[in-house]
C-alpha positions in Angstrom: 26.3 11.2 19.8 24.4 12.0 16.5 23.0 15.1 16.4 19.2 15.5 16.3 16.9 16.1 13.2 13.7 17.2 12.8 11.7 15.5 10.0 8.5 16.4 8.6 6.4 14.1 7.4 3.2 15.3 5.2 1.1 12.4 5.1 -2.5 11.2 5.9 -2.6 11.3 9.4 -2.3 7.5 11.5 -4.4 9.0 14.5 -7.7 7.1 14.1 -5.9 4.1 14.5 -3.4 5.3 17.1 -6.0 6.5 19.4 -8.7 3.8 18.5 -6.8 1.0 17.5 -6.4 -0.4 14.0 -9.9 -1.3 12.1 -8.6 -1.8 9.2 -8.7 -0.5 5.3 -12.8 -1.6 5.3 -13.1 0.8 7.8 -12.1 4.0 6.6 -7.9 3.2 7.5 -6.5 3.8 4.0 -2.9 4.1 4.7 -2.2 0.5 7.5 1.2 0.6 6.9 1.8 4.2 8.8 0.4 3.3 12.6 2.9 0.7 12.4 5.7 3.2 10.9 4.8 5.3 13.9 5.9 3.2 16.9 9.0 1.8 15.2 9.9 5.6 14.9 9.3 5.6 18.7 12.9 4.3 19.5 15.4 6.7 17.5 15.8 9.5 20.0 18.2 10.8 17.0 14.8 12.2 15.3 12.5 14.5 16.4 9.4 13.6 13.8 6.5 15.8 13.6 3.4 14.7 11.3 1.3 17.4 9.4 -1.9 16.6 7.8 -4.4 18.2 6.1 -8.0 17.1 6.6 -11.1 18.6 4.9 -13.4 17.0 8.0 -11.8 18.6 10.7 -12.8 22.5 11.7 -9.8 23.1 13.8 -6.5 22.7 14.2 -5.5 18.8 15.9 -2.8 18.7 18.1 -1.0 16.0 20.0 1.5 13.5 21.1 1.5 10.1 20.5 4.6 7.4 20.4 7.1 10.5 21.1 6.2 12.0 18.0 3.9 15.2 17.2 0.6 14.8 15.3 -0.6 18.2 13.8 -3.8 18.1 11.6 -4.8 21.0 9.4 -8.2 22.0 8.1 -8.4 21.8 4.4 -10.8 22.3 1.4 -11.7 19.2 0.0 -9.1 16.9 -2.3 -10.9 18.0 -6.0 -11.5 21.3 -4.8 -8.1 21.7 -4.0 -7.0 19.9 -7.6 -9.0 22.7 -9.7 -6.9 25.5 -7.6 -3.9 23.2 -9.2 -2.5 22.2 -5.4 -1.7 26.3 -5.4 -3.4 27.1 -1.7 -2.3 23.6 -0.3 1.0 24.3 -1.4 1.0 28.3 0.1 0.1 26.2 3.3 2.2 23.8 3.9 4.6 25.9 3.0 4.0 28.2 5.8 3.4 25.4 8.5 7.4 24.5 7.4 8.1 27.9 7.8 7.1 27.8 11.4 8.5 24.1 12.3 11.9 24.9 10.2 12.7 21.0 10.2 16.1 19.6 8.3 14.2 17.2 6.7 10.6 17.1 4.7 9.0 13.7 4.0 5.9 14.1 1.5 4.2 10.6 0.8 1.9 9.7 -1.9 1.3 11.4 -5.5 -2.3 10.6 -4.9 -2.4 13.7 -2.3 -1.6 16.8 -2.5 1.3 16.7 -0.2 4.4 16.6 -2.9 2.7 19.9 -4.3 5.1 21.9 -1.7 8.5 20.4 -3.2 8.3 23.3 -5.9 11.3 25.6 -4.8 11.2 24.1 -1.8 15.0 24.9 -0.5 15.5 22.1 1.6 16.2 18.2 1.8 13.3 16.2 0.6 12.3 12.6 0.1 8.8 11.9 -2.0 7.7 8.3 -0.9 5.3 7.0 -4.2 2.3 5.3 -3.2 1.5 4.3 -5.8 2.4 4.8 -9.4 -0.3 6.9 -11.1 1.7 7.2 -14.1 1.7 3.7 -15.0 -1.9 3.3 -13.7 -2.9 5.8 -16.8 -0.7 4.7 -19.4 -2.4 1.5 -18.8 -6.3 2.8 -17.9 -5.9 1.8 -14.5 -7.2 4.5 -12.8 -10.9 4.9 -12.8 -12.6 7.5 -15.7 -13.5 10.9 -14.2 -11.8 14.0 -14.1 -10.0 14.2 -10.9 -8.0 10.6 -12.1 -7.3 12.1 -15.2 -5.8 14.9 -14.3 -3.7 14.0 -10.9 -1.4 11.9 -12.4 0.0 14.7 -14.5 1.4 16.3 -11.3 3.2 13.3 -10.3 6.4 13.3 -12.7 6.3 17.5 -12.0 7.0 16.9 -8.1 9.2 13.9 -8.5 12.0 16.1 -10.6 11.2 18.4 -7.3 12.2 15.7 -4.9 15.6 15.3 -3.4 15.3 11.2 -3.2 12.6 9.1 -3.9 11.1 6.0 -2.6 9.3 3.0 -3.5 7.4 0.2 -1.8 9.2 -2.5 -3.8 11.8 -3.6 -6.4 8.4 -3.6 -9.5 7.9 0.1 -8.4 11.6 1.2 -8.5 11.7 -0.3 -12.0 8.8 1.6 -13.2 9.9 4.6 -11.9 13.6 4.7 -13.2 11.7 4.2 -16.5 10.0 7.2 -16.2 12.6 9.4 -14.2 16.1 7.9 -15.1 18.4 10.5 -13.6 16.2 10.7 -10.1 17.9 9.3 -6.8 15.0 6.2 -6.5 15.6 3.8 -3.5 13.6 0.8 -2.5 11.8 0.9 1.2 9.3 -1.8 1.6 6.6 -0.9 3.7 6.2 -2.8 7.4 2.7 -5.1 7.8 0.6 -4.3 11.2 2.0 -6.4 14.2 -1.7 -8.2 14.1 -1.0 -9.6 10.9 1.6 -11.3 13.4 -1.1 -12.9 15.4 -2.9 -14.8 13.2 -3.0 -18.5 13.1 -3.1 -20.1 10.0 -6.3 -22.9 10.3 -7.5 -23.8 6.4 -10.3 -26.1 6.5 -9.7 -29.2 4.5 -13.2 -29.9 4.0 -14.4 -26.0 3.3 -11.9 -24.9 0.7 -11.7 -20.8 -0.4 -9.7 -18.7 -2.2 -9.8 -15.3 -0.7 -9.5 -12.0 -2.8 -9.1 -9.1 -0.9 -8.8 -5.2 -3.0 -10.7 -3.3 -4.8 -13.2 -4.6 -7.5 -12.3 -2.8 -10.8 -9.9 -3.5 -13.9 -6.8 -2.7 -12.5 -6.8 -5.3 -10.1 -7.4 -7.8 -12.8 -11.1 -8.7 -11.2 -12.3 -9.4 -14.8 -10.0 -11.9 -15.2 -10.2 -13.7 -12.0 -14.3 -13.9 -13.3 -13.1 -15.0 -16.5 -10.5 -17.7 -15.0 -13.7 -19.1 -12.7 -15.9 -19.5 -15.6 -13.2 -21.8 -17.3 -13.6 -23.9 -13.7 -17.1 -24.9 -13.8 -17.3 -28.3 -11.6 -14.6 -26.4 -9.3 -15.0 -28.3 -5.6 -14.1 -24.8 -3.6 -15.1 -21.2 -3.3 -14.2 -17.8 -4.1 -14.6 -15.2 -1.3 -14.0 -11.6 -2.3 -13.3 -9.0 0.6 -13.7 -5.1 -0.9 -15.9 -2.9 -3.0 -15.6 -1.1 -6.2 -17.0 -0.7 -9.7 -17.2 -3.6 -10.6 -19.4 -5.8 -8.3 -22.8 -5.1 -9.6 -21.4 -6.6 -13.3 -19.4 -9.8 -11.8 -22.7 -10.0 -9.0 -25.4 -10.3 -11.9 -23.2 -13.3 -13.7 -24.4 -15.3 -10.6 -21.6 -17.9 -10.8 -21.9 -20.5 -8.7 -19.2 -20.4 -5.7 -18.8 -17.5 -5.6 -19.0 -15.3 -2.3 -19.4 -11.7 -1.8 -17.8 -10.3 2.0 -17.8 -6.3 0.9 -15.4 -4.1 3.1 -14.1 -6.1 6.2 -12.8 -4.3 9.6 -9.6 -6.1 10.5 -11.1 -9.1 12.9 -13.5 -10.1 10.2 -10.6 -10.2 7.4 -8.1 -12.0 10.3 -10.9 -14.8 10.3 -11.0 -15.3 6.4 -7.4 -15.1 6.0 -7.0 -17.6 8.6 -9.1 -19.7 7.0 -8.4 -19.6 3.8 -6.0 -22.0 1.2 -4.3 -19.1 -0.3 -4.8 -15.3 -1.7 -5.5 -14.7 -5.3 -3.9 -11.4 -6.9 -4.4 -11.0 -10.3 -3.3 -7.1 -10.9 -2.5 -5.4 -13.8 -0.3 -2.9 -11.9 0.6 -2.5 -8.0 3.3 -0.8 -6.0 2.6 -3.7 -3.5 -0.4 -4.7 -3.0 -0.1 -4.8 1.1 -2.5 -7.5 1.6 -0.3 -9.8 -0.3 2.5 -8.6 2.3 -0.2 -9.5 4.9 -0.8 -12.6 3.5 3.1 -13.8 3.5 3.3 -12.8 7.3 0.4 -15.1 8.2 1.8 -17.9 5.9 -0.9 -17.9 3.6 0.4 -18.5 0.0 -0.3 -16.2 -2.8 -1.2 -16.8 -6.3 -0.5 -13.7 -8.1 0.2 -11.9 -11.5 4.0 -10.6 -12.0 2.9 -7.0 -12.6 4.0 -5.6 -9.3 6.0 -5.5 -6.3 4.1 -9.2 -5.7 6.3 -10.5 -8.6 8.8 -10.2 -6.0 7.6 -11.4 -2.7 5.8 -14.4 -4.4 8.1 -17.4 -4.8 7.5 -19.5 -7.1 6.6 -23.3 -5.7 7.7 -21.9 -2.8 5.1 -19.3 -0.6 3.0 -19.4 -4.1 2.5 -19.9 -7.4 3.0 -17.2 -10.3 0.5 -16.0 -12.9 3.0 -15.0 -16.1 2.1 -14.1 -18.8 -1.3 -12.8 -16.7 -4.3 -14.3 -18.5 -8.0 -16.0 -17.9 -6.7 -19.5 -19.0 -3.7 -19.4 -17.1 -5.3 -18.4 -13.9 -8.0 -20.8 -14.7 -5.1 -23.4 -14.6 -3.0 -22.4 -11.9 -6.0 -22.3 -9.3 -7.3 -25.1 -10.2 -4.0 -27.2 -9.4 -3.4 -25.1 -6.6 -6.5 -26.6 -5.0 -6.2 -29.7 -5.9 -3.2 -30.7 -3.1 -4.4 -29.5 0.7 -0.8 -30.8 1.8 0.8 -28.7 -0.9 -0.9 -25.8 0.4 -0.2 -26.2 3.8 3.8 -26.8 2.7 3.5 -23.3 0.4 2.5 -21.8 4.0 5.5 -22.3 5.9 8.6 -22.9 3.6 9.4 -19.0 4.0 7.2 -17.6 6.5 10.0 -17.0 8.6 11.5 -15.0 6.1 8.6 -13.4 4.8 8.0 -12.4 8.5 11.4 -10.9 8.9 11.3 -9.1 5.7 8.1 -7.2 6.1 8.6 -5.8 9.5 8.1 -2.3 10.0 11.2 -1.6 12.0 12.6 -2.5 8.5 11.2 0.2 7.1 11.7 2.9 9.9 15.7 2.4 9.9 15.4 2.6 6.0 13.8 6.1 6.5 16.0 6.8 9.2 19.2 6.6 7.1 18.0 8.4 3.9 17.0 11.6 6.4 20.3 11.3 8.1 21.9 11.2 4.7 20.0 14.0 3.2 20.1 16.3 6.0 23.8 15.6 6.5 24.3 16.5 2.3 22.7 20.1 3.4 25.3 20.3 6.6 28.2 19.7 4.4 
């Protein structure tokens, strides 16, 4: 019998969705992939896993049990505040919550947060899971222009050299990161989609054709030249539907371009509905770990047309669940959607050629007996 470990993951806590059911990212969820995480976890009696969170919006301490696993949620200042103390009192905290939990194993997630702040002399077996990549977000301008995305992404590279193993949501990210940090132990572990993603039927109307975009509207994402691209499609026969906020809708709003529909933030049953109905997803990022609607997307069977500047350069198959956008520019987009819906039949052929695969790929429990290993491994490297 293995022997058990306790692992501790710092992360955004899942328990919003745990106790009230997914919503959604356009309602608040930021990080979909972990509720999912939680109840594959749920079958390795081989782990004891105990979340810890800190929360600025709670007043006192959140304890409880969900999935076999413990959910602990600290109060906190808030994220900036925390920044200008340079991550100093978060770290003196989570620190002594370790102290008193004394697990084998510590699983920090996202250089966005402050979580990989405690990995400084930390003494014990660690993996950093990168949410993103902020450091190739701001050598490329990606990140949006105040202060507190200025500075954070400094901090990155600092904890990663503090990190036992790394890991990243796809084969784009691993790339980027061994760039960066050549001699650091970076595996991939592809994030699971939500089992509703599962659920949905694919029904494009033949005689109501849409792209969908679903993100955030700023540069990054590329949402300028998705505008840029429709412009250069002027008697276009279909419609652009964008699901998200950001920056950048008031500018793209004003242009008034005809067919051209704005959804905002959409809970999860609104979003099923437009993906459901939808030809295919349009990604046109400049940079992205993932994104995990694409992921989304792929499990439903809805193709993707997307850039090749992120872990979508590898889940998009050319001709075959999608078409690829490389190089990334207006023209090219402006080509590429406009033959992509011109063929309904085509479309509906890019949907299920590898669905099945897709679907097998991006299953959580993927992800889960990833984890599972790399803390066996590392916790086993301390034992020896």
């Amino acid at each position: 019998m293995c022997k058990r470990i306790r692992v501790a993951i710092l992360a955004d806590s899942p328990l919003p969705a745990l106790r009230d059911g997914a919503q959604g990212r356009g309602a608040g969820q930021g990080a979909t992939w972990l509720p999912p995480l939680v109840k594959a976890f749920e079958g390795f009696d081989d782990l004891e896993i105990i979340w810890v969170c800190l929360d600025s919006t709670v007043k006192a301490l959140v304890d409880e049990f969900h999935h076999g696993q413990r959910f602990m949620v600290f109060p906190h200042l808030r994220e900036p505040h925390d920044l200008r103390l340079h991550y100093l009192l978060a770290r003196w905290r989570l620190r002594k919550i370790l102290g008193e939990l004394k697990p084998d194993v510590v699983h920090v997630w996202g250089s966005e947060r402050c979580y990989p702040a405690v990995l400084r002399g930390l003494g014990m077996p660690s993996l950093f899971s990168i949410q993103g990549n902020l450091t190739r977000y701001a050598e490329i301008g990606g990140l949006p222009d105040n202060w507190f995305w200025k500075a954070q992404p400094r901090y990155e590279g600092k904890w990663v050299h503090e990190a036992t193993v790394i890991a990243c949501e796809s084969l784009w990210s691993r790339e980027v990161a061994l760039g960066y940090w050549p001699d650091k132990d970076i595996r991939v572990i592809e994030w699971g989609v939500h089992s509703l993603f599962y659920d949905i039927e694919r029904q494009p109307s033949e005689v109501n054709p849409y792209l969908l975009y679903c993100g955030g509207l700023e540069w990054r994402k590329g949402v300028d030249v998705l505008f840029e691209a429709l412009a250069m499609v002027p008697n276009r026969k279909w419609t652009l539907r964008l699901a998200g906020e950001g920056a950048l809708r008031s500018e793209f709003e004003s242009r008034d371009l005809a067919g051209v529909e704005w959804l905002g933030n959409l809970k999860w049953d609104e979003l099923f509905r437009q993906m459901a109905g939808a030809w295919g997803l349009v990604m046109p990022t400049r940079a992205d770990t993932g994104p995990s609607v694409v992921k989304e997307a792929l499990v439903i069977g809805l193709p993707v047309i997307g850039s090749c500047n992120g872990g979508l350069r590898d889940y998009i198959k050319d001709g075959e669940n999608g078409m690829h956008v490389d190089p990334l520019s207006a023209e090219h987009l402006a080509a590429v959607m406009a033959d992509f819906m011109s063929d309904y039949l085509r479309i509906i052929r890019l949907g299920k050629d590898l669905r099945e695969q897709d679907r097998a790929y991006f299953r959580p429990e993927r992800a889960a007996e990833a984890f599972r290993k790399v803390y066996r491994e590392i916790a086993g490297s301390r034992d020896g």
